[in-house]
PDBQT receptor file of N, H, CA, C and O in Angstrom, charges set to zero:
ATOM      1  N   UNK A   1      62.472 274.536 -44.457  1.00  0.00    +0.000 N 
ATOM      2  CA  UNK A   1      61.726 274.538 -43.220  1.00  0.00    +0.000 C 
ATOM      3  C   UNK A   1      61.486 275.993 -42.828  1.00  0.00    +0.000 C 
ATOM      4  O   UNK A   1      62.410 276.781 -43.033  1.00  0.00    +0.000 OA
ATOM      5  N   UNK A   2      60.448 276.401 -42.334  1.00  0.00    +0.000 N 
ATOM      6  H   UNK A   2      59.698 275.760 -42.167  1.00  0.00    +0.000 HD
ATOM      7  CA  UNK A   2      59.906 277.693 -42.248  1.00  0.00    +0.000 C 
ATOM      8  C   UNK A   2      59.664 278.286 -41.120  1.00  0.00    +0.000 C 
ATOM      9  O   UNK A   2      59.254 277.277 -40.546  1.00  0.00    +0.000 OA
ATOM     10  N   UNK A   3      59.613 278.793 -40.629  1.00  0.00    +0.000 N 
ATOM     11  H   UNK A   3      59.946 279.613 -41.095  1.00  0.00    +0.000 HD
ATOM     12  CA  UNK A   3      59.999 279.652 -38.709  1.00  0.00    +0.000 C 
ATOM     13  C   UNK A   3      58.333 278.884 -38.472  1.00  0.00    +0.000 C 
ATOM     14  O   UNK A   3      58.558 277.965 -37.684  1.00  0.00    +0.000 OA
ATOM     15  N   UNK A   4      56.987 278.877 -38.773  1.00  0.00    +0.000 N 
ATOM     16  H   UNK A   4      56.804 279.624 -39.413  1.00  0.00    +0.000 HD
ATOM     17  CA  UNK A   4      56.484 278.090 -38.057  1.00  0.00    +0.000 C 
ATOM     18  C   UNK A   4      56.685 276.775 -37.683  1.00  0.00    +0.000 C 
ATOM     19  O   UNK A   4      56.496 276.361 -36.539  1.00  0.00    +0.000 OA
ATOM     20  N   UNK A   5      57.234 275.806 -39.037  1.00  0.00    +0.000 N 
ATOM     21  H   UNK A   5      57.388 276.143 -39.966  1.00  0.00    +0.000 HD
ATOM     22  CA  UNK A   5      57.320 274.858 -38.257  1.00  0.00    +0.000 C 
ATOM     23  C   UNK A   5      58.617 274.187 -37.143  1.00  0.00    +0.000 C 
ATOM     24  O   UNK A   5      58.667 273.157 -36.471  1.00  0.00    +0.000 OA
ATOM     25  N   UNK A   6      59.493 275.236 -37.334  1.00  0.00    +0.000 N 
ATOM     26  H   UNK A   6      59.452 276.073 -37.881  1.00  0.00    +0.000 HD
ATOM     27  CA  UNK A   6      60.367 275.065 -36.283  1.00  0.00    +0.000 C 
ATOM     28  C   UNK A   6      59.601 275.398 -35.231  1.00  0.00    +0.000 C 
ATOM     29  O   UNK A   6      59.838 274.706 -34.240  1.00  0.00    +0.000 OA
ATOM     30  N   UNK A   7      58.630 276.347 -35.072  1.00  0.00    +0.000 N 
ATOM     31  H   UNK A   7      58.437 276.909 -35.876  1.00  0.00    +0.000 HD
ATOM     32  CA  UNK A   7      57.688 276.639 -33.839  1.00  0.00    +0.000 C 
ATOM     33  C   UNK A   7      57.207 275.403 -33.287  1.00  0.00    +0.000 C 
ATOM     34  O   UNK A   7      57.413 274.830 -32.217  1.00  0.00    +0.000 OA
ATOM     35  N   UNK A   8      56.560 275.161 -34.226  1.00  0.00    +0.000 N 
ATOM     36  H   UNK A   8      56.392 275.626 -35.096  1.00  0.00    +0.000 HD
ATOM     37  CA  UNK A   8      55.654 273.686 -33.945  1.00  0.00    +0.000 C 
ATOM     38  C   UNK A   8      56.316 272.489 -33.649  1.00  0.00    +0.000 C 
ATOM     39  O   UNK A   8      55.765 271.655 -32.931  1.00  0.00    +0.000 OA
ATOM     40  N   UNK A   9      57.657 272.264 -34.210  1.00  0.00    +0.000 N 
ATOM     41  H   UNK A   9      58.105 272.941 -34.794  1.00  0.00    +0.000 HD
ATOM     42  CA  UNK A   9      58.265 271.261 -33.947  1.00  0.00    +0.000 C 
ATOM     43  C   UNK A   9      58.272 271.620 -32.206  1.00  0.00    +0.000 C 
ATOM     44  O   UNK A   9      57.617 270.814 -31.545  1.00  0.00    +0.000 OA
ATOM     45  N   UNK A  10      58.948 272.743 -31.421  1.00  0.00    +0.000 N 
ATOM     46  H   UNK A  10      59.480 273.398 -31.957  1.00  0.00    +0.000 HD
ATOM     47  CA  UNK A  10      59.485 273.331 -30.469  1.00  0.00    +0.000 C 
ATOM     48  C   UNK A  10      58.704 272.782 -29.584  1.00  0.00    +0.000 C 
ATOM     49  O   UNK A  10      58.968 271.921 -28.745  1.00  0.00    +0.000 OA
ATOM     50  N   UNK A  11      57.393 273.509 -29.892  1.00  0.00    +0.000 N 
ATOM     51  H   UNK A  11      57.178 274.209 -30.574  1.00  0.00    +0.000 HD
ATOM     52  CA  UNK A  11      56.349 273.508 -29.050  1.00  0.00    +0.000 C 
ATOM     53  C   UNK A  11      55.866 271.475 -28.619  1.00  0.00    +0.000 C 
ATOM     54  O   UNK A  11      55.510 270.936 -27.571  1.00  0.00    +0.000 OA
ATOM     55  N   UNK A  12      56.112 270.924 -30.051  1.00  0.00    +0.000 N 
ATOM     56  H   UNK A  12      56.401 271.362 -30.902  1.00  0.00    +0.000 HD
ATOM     57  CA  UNK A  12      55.919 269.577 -29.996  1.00  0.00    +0.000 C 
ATOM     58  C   UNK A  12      56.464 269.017 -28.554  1.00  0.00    +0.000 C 
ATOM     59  O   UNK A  12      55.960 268.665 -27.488  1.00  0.00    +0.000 OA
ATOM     60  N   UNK A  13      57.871 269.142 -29.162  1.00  0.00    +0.000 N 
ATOM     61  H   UNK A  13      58.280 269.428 -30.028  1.00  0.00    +0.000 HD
ATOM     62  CA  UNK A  13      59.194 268.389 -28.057  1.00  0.00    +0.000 C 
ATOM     63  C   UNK A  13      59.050 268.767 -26.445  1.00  0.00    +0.000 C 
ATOM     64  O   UNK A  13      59.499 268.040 -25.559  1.00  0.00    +0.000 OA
ATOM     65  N   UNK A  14      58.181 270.327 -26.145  1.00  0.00    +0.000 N 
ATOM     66  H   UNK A  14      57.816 270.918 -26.865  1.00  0.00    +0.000 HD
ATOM     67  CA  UNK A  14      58.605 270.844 -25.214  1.00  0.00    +0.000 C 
ATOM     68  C   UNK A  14      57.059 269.745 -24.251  1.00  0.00    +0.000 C 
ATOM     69  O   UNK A  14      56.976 269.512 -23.045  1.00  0.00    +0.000 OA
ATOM     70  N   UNK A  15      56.227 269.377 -25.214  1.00  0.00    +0.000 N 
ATOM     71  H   UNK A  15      56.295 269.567 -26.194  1.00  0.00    +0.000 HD
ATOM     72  CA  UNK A  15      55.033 268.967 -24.325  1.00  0.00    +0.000 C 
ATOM     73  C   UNK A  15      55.183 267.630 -24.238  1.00  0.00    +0.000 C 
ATOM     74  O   UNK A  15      54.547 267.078 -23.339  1.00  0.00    +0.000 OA
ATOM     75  N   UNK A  16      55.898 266.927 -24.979  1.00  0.00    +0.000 N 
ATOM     76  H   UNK A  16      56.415 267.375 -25.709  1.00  0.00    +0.000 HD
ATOM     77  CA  UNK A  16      56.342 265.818 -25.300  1.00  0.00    +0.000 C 
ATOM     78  C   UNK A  16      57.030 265.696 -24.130  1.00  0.00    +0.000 C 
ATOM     79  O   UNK A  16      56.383 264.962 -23.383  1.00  0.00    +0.000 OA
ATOM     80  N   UNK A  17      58.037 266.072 -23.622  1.00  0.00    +0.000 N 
ATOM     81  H   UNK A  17      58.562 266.669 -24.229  1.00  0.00    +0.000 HD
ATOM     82  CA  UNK A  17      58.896 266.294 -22.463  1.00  0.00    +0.000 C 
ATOM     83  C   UNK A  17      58.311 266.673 -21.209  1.00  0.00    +0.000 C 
ATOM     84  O   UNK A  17      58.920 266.373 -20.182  1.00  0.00    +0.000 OA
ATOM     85  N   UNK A  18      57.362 267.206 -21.147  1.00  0.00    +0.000 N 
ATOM     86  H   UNK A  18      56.867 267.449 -21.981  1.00  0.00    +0.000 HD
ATOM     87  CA  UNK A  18      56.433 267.518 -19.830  1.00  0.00    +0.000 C 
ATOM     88  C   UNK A  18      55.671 266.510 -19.838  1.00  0.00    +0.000 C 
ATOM     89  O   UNK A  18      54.811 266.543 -18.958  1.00  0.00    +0.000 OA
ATOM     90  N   UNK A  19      55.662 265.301 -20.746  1.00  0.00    +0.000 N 
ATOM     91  H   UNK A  19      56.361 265.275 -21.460  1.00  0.00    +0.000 HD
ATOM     92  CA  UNK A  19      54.166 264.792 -20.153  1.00  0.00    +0.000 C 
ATOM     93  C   UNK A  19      55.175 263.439 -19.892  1.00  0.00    +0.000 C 
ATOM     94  O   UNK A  19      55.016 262.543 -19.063  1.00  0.00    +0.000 OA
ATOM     95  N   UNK A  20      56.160 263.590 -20.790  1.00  0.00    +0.000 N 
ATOM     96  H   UNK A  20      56.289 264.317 -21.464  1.00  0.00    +0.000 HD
ATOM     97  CA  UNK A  20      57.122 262.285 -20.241  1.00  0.00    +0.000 C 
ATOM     98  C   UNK A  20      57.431 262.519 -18.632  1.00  0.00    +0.000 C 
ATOM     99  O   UNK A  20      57.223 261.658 -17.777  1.00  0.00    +0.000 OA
ATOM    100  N   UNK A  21      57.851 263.556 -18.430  1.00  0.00    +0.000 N 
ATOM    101  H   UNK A  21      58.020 264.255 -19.125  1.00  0.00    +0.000 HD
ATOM    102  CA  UNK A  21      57.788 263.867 -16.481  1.00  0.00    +0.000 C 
ATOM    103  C   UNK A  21      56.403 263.277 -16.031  1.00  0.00    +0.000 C 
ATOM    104  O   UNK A  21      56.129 262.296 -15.341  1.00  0.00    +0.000 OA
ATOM    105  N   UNK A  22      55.700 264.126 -16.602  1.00  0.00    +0.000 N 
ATOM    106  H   UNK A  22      55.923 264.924 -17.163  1.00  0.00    +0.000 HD
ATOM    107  CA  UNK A  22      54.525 263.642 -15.663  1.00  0.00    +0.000 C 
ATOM    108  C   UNK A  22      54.002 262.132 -15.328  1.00  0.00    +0.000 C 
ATOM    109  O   UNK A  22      53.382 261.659 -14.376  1.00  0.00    +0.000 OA
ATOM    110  N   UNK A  23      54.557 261.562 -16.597  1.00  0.00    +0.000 N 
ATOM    111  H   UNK A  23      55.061 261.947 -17.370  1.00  0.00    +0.000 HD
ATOM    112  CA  UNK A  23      54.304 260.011 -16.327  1.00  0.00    +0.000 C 
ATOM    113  C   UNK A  23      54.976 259.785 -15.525  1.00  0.00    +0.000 C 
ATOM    114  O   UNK A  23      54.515 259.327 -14.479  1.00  0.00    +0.000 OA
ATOM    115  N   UNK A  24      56.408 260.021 -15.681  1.00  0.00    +0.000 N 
ATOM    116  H   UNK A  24      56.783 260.393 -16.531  1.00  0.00    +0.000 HD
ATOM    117  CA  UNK A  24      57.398 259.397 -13.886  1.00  0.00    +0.000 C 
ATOM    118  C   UNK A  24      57.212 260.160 -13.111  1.00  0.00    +0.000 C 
ATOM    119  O   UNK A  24      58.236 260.608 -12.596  1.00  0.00    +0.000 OA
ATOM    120  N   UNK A  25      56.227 260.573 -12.736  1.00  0.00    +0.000 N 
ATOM    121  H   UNK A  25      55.395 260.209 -13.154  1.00  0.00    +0.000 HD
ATOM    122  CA  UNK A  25      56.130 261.454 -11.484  1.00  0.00    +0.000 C 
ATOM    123  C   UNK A  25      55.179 260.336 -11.093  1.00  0.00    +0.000 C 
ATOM    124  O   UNK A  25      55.321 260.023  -9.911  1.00  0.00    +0.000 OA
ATOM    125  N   UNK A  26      54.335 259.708 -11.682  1.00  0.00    +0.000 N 
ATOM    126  H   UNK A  26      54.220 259.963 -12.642  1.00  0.00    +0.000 HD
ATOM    127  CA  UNK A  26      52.911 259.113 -11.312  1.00  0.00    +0.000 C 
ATOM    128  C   UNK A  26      53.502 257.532 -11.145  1.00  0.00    +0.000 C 
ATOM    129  O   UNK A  26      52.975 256.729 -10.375  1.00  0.00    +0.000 OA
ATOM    130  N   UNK A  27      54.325 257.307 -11.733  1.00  0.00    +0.000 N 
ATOM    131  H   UNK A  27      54.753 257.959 -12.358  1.00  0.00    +0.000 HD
ATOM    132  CA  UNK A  27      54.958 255.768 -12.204  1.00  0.00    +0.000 C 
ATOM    133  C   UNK A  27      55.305 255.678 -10.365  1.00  0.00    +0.000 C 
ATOM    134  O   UNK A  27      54.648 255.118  -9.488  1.00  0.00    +0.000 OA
ATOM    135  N   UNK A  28      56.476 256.398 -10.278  1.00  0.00    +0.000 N 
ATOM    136  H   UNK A  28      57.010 256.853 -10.991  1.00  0.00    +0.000 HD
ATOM    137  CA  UNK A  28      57.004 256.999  -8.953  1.00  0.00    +0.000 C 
ATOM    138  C   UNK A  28      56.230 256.979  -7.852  1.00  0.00    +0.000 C 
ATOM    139  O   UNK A  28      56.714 256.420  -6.868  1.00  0.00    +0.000 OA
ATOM    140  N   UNK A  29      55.123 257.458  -7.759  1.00  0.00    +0.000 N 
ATOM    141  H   UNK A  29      54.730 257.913  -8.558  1.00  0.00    +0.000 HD
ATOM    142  CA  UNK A  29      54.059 257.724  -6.931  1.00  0.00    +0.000 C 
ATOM    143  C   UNK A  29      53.318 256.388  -6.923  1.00  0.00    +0.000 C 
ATOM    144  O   UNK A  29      53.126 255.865  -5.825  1.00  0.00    +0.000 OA
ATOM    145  N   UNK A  30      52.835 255.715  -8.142  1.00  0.00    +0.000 N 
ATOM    146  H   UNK A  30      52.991 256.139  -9.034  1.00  0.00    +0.000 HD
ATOM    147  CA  UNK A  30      52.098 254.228  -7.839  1.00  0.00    +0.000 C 
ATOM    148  C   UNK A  30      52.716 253.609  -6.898  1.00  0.00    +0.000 C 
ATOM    149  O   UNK A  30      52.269 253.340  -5.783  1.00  0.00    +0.000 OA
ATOM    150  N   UNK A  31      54.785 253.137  -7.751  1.00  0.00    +0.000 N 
ATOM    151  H   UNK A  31      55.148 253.356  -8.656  1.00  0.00    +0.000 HD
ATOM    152  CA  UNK A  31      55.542 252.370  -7.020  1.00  0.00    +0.000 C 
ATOM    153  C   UNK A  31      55.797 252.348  -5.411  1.00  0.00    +0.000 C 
ATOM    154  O   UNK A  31      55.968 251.331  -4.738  1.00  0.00    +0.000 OA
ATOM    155  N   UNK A  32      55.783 253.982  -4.841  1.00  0.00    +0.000 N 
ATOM    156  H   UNK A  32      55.644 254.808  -5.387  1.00  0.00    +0.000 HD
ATOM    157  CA  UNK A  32      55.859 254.563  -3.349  1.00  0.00    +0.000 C 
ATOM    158  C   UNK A  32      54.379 253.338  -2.828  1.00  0.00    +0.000 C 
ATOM    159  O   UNK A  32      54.543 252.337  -2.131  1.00  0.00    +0.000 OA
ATOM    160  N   UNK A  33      53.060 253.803  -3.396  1.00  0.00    +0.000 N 
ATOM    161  H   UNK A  33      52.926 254.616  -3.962  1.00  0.00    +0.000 HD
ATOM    162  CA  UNK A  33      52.148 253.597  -2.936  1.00  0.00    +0.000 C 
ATOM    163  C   UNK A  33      51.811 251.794  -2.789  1.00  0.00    +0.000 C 
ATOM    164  O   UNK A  33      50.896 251.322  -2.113  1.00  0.00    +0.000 OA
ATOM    165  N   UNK A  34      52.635 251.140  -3.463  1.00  0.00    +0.000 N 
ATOM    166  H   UNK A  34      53.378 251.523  -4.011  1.00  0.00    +0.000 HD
ATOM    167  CA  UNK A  34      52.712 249.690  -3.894  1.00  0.00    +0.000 C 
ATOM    168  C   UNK A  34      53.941 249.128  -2.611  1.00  0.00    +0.000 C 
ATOM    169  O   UNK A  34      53.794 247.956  -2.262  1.00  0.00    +0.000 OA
ATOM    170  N   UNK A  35      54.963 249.828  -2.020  1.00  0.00    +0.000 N 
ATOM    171  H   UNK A  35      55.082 250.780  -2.303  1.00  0.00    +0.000 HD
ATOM    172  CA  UNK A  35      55.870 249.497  -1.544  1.00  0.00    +0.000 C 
ATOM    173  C   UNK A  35      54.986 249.584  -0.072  1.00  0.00    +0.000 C 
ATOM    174  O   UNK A  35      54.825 248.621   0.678  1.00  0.00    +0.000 OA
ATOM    175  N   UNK A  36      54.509 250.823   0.137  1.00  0.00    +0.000 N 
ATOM    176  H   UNK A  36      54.640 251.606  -0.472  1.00  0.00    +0.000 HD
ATOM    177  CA  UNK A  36      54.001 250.755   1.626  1.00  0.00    +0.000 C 
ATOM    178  C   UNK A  36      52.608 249.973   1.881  1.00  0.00    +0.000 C 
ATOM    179  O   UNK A  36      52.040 249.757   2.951  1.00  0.00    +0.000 OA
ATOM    180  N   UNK A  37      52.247 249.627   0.607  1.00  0.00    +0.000 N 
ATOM    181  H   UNK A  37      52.709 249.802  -0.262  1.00  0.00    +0.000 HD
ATOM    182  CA  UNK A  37      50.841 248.469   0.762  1.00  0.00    +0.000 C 
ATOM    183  C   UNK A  37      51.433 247.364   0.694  1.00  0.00    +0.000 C 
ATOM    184  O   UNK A  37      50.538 246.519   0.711  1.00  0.00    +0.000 OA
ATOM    185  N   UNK A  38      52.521 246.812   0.620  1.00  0.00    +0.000 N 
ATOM    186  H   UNK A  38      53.248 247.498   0.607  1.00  0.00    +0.000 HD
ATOM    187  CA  UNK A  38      53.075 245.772   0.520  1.00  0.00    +0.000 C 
ATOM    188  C   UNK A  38      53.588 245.707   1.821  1.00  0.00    +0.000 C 
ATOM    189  O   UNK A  38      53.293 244.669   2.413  1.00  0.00    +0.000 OA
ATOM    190  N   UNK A  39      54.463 246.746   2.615  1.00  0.00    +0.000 N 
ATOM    191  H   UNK A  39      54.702 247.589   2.134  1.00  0.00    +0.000 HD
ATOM    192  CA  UNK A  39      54.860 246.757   3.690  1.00  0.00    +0.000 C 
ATOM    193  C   UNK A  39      54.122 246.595   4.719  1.00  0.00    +0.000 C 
ATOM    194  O   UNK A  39      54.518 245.961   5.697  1.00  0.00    +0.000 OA
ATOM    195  N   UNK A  40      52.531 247.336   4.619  1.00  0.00    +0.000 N 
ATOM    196  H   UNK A  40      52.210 247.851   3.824  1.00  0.00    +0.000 HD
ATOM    197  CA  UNK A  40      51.864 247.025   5.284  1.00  0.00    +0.000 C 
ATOM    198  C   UNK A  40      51.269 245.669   5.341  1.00  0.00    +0.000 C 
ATOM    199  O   UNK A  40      50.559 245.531   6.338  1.00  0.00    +0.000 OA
ATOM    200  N   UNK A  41      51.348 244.524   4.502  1.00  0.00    +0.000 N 
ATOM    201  H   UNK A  41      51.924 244.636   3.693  1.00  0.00    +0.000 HD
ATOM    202  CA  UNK A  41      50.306 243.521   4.371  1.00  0.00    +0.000 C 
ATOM    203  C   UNK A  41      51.561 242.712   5.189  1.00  0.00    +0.000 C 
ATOM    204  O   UNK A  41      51.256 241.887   6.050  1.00  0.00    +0.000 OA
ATOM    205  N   UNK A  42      52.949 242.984   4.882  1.00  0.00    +0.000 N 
ATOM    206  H   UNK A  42      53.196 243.654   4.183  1.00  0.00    +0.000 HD
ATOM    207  CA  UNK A  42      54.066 241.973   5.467  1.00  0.00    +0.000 C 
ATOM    208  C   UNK A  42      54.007 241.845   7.021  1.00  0.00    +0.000 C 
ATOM    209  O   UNK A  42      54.049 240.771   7.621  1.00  0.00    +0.000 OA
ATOM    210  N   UNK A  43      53.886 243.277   7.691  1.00  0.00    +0.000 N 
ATOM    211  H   UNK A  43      53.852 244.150   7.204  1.00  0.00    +0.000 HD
ATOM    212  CA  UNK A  43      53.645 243.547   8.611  1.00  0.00    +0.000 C 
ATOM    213  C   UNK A  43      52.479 243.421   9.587  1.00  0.00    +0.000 C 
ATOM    214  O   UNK A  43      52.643 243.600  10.794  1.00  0.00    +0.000 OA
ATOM    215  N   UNK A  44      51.202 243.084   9.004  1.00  0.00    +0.000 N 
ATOM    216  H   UNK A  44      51.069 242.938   8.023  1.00  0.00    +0.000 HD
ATOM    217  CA  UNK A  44      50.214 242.302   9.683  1.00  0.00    +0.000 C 
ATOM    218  C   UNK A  44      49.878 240.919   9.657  1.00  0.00    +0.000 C 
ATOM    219  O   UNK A  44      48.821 240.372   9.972  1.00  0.00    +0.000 OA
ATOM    220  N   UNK A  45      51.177 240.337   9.138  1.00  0.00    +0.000 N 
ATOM    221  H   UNK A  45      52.036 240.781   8.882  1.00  0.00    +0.000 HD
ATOM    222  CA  UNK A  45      50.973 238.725   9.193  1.00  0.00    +0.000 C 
ATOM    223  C   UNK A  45      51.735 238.708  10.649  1.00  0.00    +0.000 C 
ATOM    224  O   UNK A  45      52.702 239.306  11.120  1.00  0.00    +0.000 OA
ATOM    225  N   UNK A  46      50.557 237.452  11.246  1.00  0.00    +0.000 N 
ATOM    226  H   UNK A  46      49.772 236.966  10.863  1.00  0.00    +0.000 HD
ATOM    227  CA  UNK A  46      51.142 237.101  12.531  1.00  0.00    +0.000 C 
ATOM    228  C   UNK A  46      51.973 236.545  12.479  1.00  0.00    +0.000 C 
ATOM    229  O   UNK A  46      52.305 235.937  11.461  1.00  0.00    +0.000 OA
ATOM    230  N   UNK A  47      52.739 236.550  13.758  1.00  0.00    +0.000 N 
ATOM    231  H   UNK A  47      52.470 237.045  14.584  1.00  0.00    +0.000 HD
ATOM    232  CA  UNK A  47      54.562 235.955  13.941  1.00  0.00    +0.000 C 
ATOM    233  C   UNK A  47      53.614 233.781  13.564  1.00  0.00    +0.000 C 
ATOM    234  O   UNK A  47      52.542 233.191  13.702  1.00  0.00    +0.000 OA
ATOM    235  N   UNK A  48      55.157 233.521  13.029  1.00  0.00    +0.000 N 
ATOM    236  H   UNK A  48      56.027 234.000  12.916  1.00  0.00    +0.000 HD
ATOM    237  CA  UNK A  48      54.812 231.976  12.631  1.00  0.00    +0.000 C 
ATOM    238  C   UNK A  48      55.043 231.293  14.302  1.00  0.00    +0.000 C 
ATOM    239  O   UNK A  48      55.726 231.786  15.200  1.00  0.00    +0.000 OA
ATOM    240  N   UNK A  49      54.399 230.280  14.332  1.00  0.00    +0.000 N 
ATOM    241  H   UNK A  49      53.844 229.880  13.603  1.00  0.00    +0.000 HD
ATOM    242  CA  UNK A  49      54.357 229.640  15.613  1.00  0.00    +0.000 C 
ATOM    243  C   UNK A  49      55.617 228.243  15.475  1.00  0.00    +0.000 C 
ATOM    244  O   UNK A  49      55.594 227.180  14.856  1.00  0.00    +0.000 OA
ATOM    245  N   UNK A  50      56.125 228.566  15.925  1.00  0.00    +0.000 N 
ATOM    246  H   UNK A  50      56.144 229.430  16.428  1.00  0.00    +0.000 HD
ATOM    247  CA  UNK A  50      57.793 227.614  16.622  1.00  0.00    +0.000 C 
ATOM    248  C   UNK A  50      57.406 225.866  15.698  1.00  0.00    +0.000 C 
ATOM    249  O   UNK A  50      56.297 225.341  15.599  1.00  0.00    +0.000 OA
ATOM    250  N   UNK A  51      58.220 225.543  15.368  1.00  0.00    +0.000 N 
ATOM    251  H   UNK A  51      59.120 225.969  15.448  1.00  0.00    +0.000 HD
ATOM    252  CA  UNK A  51      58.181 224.352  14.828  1.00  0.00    +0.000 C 
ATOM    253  C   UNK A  51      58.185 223.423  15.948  1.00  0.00    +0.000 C 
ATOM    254  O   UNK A  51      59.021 223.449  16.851  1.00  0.00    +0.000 OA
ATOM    255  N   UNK A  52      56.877 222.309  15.822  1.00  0.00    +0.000 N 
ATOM    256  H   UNK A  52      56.198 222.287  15.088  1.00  0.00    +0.000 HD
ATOM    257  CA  UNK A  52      57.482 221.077  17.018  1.00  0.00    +0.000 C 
ATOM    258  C   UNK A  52      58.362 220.040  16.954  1.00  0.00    +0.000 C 
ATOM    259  O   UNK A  52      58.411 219.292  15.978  1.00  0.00    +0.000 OA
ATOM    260  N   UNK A  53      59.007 219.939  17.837  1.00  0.00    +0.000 N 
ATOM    261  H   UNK A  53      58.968 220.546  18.630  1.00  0.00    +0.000 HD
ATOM    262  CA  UNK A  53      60.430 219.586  18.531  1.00  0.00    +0.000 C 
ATOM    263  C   UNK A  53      60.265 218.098  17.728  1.00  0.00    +0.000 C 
ATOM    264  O   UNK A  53      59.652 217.151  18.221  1.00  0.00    +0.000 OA
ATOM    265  N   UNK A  54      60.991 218.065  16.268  1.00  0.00    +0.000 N 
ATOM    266  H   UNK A  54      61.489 218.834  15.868  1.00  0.00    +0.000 HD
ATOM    267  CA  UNK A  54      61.264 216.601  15.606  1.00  0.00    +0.000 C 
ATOM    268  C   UNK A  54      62.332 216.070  15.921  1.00  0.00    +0.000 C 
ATOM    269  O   UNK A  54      63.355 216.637  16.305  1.00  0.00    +0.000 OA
ATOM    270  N   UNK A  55      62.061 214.455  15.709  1.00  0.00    +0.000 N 
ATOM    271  H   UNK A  55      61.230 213.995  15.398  1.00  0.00    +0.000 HD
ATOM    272  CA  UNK A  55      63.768 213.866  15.983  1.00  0.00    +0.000 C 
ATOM    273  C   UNK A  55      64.803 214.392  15.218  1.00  0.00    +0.000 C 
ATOM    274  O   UNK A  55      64.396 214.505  14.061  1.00  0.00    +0.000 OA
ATOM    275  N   UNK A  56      66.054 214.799  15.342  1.00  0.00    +0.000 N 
ATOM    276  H   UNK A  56      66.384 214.707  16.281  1.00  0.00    +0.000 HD
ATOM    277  CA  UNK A  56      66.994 215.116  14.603  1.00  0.00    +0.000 C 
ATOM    278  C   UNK A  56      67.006 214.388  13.535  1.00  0.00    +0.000 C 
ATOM    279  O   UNK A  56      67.335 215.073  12.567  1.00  0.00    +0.000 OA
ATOM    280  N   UNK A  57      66.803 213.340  13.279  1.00  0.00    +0.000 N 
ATOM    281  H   UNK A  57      66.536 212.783  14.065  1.00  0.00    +0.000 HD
ATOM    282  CA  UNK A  57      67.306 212.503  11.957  1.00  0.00    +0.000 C 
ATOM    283  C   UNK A  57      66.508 212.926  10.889  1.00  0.00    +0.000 C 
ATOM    284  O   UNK A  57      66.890 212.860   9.720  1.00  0.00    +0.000 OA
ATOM    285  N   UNK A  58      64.760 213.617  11.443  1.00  0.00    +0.000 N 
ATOM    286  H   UNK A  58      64.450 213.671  12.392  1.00  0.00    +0.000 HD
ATOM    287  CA  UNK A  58      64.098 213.814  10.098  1.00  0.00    +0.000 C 
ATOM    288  C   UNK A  58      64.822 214.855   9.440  1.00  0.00    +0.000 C 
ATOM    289  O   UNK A  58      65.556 215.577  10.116  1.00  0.00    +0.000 OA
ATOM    290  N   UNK A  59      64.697 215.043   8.067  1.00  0.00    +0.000 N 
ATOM    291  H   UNK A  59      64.100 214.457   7.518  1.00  0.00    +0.000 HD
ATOM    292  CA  UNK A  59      65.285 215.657   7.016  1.00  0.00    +0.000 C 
ATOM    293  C   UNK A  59      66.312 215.994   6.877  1.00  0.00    +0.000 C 
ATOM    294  O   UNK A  59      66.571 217.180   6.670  1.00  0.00    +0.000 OA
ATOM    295  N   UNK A  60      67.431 214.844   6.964  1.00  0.00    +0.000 N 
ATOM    296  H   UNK A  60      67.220 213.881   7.133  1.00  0.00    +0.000 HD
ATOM    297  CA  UNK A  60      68.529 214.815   6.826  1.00  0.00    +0.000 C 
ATOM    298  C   UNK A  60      68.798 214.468   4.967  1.00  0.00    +0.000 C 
ATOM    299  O   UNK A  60      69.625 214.963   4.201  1.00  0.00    +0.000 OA
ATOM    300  N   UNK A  61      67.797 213.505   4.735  1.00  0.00    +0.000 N 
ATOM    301  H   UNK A  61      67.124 213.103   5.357  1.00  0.00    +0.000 HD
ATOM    302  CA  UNK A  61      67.993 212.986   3.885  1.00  0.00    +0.000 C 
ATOM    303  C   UNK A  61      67.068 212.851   2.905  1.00  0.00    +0.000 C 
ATOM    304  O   UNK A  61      65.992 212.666   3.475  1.00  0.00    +0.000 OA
ATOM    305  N   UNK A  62      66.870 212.845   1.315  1.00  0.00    +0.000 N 
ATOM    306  H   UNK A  62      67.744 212.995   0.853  1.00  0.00    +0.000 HD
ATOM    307  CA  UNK A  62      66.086 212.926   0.748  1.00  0.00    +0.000 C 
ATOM    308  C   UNK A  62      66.184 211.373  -0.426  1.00  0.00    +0.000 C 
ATOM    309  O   UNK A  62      67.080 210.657  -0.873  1.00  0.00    +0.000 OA
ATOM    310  N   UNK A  63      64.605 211.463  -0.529  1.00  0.00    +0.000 N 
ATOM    311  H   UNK A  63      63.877 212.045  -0.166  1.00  0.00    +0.000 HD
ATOM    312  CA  UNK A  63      64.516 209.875  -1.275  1.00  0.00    +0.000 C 
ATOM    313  C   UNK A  63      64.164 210.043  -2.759  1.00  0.00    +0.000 C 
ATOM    314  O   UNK A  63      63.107 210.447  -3.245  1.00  0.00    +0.000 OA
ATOM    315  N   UNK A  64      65.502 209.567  -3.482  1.00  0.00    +0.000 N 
ATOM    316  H   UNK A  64      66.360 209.239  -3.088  1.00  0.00    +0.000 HD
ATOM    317  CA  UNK A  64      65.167 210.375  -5.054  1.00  0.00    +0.000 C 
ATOM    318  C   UNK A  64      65.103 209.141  -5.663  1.00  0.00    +0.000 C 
ATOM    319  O   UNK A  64      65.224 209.270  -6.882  1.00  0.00    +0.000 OA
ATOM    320  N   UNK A  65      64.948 207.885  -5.279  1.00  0.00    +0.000 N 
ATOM    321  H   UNK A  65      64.849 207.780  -4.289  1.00  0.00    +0.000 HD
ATOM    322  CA  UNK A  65      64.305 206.832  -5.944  1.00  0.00    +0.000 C 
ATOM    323  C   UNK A  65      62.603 206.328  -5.846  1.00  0.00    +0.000 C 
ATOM    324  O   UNK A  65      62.291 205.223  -6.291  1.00  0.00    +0.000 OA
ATOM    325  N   UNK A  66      61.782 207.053  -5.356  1.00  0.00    +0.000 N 
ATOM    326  H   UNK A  66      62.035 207.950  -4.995  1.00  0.00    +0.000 HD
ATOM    327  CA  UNK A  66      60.455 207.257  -5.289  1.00  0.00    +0.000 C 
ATOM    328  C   UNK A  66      59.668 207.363  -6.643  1.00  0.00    +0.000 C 
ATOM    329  O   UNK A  66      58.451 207.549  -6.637  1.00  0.00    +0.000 OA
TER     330      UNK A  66
């Protein structure tokens, strides 16, 4: 092996390694941008409106011979 291509190998690994950052920098940055568009969509659903007042007995029980 010959002093260039230890160069070249060098040079390989070193860009290889910067661009692997750069992908989790962006991965990172989608996920941020996915969490607060999500937060935001949770946050503009209107409040649910109160369930009306059923007899106690409904859904006590379930019918698994149907």
């Amino acid at each position: 092996m010959d002093v260039g291509s230890i160069a070249q190998l060098s040079t390989t690994m070193a860009e290889t390694g910067t661009r692997q950052a750069v992908g989790m920098a962006v991965l990172k940055k989608a996920q941020d941008i996915q969490s607060s568009t999500a937060t935001a969509l949770i946050e503009a659903l209107p409040p649910v409106p109160a369930a009306p007042s059923l007899p106690s007995h409904l859904g006590n029980r379930i019918n698994t011979t149907a």
